[in-house]
BATI-456838 format. One record per residue (C-alpha): residue number from 1; residue in one letter; x, y, z. Coordinates in steps of 0.1 Angstrom, whole numbers, padded with zeros to 4 digits. Layout:
residues N
(rec NUM, "A", (X, Y, Z)) ...
END
This chain:
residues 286
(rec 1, "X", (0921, 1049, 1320)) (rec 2, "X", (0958, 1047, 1323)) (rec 3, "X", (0966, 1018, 1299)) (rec 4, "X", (0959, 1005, 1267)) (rec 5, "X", (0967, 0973, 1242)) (rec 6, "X", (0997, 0986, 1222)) (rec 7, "X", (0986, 0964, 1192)) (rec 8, "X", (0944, 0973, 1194)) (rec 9, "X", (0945, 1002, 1215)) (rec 10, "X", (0915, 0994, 1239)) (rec 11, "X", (0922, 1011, 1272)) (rec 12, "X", (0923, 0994, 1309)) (rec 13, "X", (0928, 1001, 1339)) (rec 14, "X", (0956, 0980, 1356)) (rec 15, "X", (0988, 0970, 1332)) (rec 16, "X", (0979, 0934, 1332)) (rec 17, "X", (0979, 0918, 1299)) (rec 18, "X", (0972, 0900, 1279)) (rec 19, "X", (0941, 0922, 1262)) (rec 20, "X", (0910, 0912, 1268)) (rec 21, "X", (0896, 0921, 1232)) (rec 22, "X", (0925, 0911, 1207)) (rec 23, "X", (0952, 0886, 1231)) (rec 24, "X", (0980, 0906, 1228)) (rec 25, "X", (1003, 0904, 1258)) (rec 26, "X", (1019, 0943, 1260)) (rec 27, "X", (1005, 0973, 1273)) (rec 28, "X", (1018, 1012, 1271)) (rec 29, "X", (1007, 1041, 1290)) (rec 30, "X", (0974, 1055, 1273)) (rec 31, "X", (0983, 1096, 1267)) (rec 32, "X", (0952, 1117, 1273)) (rec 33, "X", (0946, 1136, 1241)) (rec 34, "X", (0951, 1173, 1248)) (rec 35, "X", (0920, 1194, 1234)) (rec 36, "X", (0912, 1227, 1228)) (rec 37, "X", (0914, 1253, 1255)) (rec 38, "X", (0884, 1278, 1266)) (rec 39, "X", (0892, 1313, 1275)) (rec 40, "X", (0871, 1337, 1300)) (rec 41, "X", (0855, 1347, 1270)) (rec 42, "X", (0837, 1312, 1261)) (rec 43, "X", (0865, 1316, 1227)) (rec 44, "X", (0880, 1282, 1218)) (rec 45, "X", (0918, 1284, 1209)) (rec 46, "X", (0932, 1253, 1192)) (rec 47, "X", (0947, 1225, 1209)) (rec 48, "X", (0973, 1199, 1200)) (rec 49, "X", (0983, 1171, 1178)) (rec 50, "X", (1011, 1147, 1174)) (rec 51, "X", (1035, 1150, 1142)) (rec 52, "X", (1057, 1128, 1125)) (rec 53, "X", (1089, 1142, 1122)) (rec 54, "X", (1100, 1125, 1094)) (rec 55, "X", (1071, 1130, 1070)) (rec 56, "X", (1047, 1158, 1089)) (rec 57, "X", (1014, 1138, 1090)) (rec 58, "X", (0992, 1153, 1118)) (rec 59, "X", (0979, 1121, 1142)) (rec 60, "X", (0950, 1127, 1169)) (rec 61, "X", (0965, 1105, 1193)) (rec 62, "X", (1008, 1094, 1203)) (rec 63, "X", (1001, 1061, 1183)) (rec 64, "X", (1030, 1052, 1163)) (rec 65, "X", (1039, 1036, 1142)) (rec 66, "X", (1030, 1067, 1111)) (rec 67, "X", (1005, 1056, 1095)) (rec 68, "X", (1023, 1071, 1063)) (rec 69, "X", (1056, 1063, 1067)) (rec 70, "X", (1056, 1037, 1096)) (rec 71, "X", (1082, 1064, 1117)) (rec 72, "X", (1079, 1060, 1156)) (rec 73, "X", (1097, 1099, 1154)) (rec 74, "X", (1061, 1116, 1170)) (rec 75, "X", (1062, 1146, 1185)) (rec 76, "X", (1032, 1172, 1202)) (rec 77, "X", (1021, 1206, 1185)) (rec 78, "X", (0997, 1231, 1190)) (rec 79, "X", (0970, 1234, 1162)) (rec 80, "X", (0967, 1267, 1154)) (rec 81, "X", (0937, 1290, 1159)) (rec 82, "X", (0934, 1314, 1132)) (rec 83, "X", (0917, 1305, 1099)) (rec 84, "X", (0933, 1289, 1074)) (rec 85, "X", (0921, 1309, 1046)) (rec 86, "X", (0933, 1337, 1063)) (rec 87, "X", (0970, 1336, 1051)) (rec 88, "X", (0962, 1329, 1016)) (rec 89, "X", (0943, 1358, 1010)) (rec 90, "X", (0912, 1341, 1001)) (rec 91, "X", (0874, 1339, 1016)) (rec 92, "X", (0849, 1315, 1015)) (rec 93, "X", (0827, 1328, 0991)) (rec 94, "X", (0861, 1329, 0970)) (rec 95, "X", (0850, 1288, 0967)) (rec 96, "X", (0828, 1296, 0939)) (rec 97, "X", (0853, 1309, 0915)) (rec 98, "X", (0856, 1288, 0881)) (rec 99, "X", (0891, 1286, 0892)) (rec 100, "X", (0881, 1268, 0923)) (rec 101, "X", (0853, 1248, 0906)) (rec 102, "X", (0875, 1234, 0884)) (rec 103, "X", (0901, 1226, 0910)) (rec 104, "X", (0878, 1202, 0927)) (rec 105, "X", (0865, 1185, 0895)) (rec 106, "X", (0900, 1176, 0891)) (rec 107, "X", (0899, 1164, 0925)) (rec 108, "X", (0871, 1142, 0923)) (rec 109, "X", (0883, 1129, 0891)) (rec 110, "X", (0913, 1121, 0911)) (rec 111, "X", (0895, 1105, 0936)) (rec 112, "X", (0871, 1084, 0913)) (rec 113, "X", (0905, 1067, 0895)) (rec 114, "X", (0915, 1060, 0931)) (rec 115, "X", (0886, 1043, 0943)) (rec 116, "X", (0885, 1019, 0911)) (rec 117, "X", (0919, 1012, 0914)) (rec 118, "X", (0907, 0999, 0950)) (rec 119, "X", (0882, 0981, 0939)) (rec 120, "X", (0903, 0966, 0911)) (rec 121, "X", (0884, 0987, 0879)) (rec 122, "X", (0917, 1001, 0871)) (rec 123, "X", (0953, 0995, 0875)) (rec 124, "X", (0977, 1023, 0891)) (rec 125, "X", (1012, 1017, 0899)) (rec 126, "X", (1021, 1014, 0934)) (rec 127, "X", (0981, 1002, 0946)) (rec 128, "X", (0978, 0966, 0954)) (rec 129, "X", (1016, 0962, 0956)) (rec 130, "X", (1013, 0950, 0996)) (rec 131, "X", (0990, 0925, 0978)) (rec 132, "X", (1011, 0909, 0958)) (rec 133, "X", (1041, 0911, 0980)) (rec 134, "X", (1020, 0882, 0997)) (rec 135, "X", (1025, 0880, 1037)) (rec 136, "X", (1054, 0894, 1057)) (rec 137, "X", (1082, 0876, 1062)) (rec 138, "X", (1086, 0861, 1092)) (rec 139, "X", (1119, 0879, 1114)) (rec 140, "X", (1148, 0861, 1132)) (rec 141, "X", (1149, 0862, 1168)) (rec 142, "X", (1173, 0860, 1194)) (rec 143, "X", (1173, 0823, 1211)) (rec 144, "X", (1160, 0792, 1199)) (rec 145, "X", (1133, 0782, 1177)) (rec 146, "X", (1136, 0740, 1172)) (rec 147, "X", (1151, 0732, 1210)) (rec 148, "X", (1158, 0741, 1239)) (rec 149, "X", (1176, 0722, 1271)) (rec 150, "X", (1171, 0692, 1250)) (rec 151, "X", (1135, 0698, 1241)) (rec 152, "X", (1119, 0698, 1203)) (rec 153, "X", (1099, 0731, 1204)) (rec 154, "X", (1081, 0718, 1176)) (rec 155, "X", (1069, 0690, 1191)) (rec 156, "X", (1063, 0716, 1223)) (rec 157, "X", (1038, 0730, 1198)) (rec 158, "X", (1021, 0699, 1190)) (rec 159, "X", (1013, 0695, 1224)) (rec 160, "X", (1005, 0728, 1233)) (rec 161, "X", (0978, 0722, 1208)) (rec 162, "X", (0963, 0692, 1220)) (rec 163, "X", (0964, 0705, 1258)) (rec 164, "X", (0949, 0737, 1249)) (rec 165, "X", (0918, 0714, 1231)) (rec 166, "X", (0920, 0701, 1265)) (rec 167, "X", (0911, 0733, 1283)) (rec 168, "X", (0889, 0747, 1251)) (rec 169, "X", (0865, 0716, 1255)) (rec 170, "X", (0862, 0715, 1291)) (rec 171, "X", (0852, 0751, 1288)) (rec 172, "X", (0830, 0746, 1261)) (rec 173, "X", (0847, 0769, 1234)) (rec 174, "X", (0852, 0737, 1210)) (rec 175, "X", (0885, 0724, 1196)) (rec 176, "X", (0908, 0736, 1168)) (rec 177, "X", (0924, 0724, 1141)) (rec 178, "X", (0960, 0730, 1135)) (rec 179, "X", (0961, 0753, 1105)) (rec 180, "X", (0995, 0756, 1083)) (rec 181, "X", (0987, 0794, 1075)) (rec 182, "X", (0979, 0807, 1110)) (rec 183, "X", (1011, 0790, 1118)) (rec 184, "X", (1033, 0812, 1098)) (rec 185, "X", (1010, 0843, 1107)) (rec 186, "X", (1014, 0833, 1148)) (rec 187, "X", (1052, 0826, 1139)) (rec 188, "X", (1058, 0862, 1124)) (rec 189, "X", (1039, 0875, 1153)) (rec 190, "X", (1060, 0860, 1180)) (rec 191, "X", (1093, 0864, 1167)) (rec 192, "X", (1087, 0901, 1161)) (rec 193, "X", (1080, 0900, 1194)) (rec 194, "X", (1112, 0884, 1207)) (rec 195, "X", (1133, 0905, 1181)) (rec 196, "X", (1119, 0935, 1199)) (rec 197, "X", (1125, 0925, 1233)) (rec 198, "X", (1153, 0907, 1229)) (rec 199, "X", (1169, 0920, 1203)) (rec 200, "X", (1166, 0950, 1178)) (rec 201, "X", (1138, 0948, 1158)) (rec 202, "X", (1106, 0968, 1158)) (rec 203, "X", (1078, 0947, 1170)) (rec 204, "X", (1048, 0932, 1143)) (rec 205, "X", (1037, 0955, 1119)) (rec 206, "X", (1005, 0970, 1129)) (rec 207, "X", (0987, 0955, 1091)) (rec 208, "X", (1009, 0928, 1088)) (rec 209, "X", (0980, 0902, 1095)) (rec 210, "X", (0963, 0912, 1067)) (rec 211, "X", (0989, 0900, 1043)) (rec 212, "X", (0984, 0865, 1057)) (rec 213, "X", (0949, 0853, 1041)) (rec 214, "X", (0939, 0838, 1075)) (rec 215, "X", (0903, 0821, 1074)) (rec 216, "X", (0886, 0847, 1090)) (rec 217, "X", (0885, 0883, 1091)) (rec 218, "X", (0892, 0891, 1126)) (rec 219, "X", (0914, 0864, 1140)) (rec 220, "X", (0922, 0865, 1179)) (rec 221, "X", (0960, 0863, 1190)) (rec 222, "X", (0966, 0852, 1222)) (rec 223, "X", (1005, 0865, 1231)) (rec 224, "X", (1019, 0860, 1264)) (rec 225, "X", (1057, 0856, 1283)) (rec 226, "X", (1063, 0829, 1304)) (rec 227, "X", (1091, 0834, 1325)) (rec 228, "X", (1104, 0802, 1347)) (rec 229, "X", (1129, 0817, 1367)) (rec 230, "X", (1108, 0840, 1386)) (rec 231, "X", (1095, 0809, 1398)) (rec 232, "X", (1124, 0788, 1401)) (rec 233, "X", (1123, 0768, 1377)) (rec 234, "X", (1139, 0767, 1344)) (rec 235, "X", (1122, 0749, 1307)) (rec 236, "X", (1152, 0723, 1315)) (rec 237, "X", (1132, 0710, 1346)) (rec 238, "X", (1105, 0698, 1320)) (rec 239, "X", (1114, 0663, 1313)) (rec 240, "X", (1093, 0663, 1279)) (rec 241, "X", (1077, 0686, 1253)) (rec 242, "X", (1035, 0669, 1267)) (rec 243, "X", (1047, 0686, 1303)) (rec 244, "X", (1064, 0721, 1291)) (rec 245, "X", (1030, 0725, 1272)) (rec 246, "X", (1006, 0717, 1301)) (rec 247, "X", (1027, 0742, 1318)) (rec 248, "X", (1023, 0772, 1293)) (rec 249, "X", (0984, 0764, 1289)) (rec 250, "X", (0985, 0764, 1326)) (rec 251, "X", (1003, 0796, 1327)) (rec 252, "X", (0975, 0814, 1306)) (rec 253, "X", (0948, 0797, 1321)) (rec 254, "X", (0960, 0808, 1360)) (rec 255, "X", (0958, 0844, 1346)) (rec 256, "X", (0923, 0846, 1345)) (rec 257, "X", (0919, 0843, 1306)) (rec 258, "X", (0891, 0828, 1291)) (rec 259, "X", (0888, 0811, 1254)) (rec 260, "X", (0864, 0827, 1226)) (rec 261, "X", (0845, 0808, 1206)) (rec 262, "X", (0866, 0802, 1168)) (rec 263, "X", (0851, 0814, 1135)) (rec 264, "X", (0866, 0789, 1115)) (rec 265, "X", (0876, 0762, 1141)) (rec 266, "X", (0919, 0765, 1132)) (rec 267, "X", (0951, 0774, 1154)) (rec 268, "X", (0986, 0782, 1150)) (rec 269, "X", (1009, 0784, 1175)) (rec 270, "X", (1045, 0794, 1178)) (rec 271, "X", (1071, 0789, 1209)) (rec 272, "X", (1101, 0806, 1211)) (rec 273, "X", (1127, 0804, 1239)) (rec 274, "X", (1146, 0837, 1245)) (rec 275, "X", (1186, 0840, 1253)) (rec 276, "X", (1172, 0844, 1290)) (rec 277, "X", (1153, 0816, 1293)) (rec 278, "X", (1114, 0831, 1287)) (rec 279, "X", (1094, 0813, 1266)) (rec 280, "X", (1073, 0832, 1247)) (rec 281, "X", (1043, 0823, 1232)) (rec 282, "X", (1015, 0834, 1204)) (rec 283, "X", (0983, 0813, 1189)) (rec 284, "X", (0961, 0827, 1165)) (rec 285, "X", (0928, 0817, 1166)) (rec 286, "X", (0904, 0821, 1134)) 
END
């Protein structure tokens, strides 16, 4: 396995997006985890993990973003192979002491005020504040987002929809309604996209989804580039919004993809036209 979805992390073979399990339409090179080493002796001496440099959180795999402080600043280090209890003077039977007893009481205390605050028993300041923020908001991107070489992209979207249909129901997979909120949740998805490719920003955020309140739990997002001049052609050879659609359905179709069966029957879709001419695409599926 040399590849794998940056946004699910499932591995593949060949770098040929989009991912199979989750749509999305960029892969990175998969880094084999290092593991502990074995010496003549049969003795296992540590292996590696990968650190944040900006707050230290130990991560099993080079996955950024943190999962603390949402730095990409990763770097390797060896675990090390002595024991832990070791430099503090302390043995395991030293786990008994009232001190110690006491210590995890405290802990679990600690722990029981967390997990009603979770479930919404209790109230602690800084839990459920991504809650309330409500969902992300959605990131300019370099290029257009309403026309391009004369065209409404809107309207580009309202046709995209009804071609796709198209496709779905030939295929058997159903039809979709256009849906307001998976439209805002497929718009912050693709502009991230475009502000990170074409731009400076820093791609989705890997929860962002959440925030959205999509109909289902597990929505599919379908992300993919089309670019025209590698063909030839440009989106002003399009002579209306019905035909640049066809061709961006066609586009994902020719790739091999197939379309999943929708939990709750609704679509968004968002197109975006970079500074370069690509169009880039994203639908969320629920």
């Amino acid at each position: 396995m040399e590849w794998r979805c940056e946004w699910c992390g499932k591995p593949h073979e060949e770098n040929d997006p989009p991912c199979d399990n989750c749509g999305h339409g960029t892969y990175e090179r998969a880094v084999q985890p290092v593991g502990p080493t074995r010496s003549a002796d049969g003795e296992v001496h540590g292996g590696s993990v990968w650190v944040c440099q900006d707050c230290g959180r130990q991560h099993q795999r080079n996955s950024p973003p943190c999962r603390r402080c949402g730095s990409a600043n990763f770097e390797r280090e060896r675990v090390a192979d002595t024991d832990p209890m070791a430099d503090i003077g302390t043995s395991w039977r030293d786990v008994l002491e009232p001190k110690y007893v006491a210590g995890y009481a405290a802990v679990a205390v600690l722990l029981g005020v967390v997990l009603l605050s979770v479930f919404g028993v209790v109230t602690l300041p800084g839990f459920g504040s991504e809650a309330a923020a409500g969902p992300p908001e959605i990131p300019s991107a370099p290029g257009s987002a309403d026309t391009a070489d004369g065209l409404s992209l809107s309207a580009t979207e309202d046709a995209y929809v009804e071609a796709l249909n198209e496709r779905r129901t030939s295929e058997g997979a159903g039809a979709l309604t256009r849906n307001a909120t998976a439209d805002d949740a497929a718009a912050y998805y693709n502009k991230a996209i475009v502000a990170a490719r074409a731009g400076d920003g820093s791609g989705p955020e890997q929860n962002a989804f959440e925030r959205f309140g999509l109909a289902c739990e597990r929505p599919n997002i379908v992300a993919y580039q089309v670019a025209y001049d590698r063909t030839g052609r440009s989106v002003s050879d399009f002579d209306s919004e019905a035909a640049l659609a066809a061709s961006l359905v066609d586009s994902y179709v020719e790739r091999g993809n197939r379309f999943r069966a929708a939990e709750a029957g609704t679509v968004g879709v968002d197109i975006h036209v970079a500074p370069d001419g690509s169009v880039f695409v994203t639908y969320v599926v629920c």
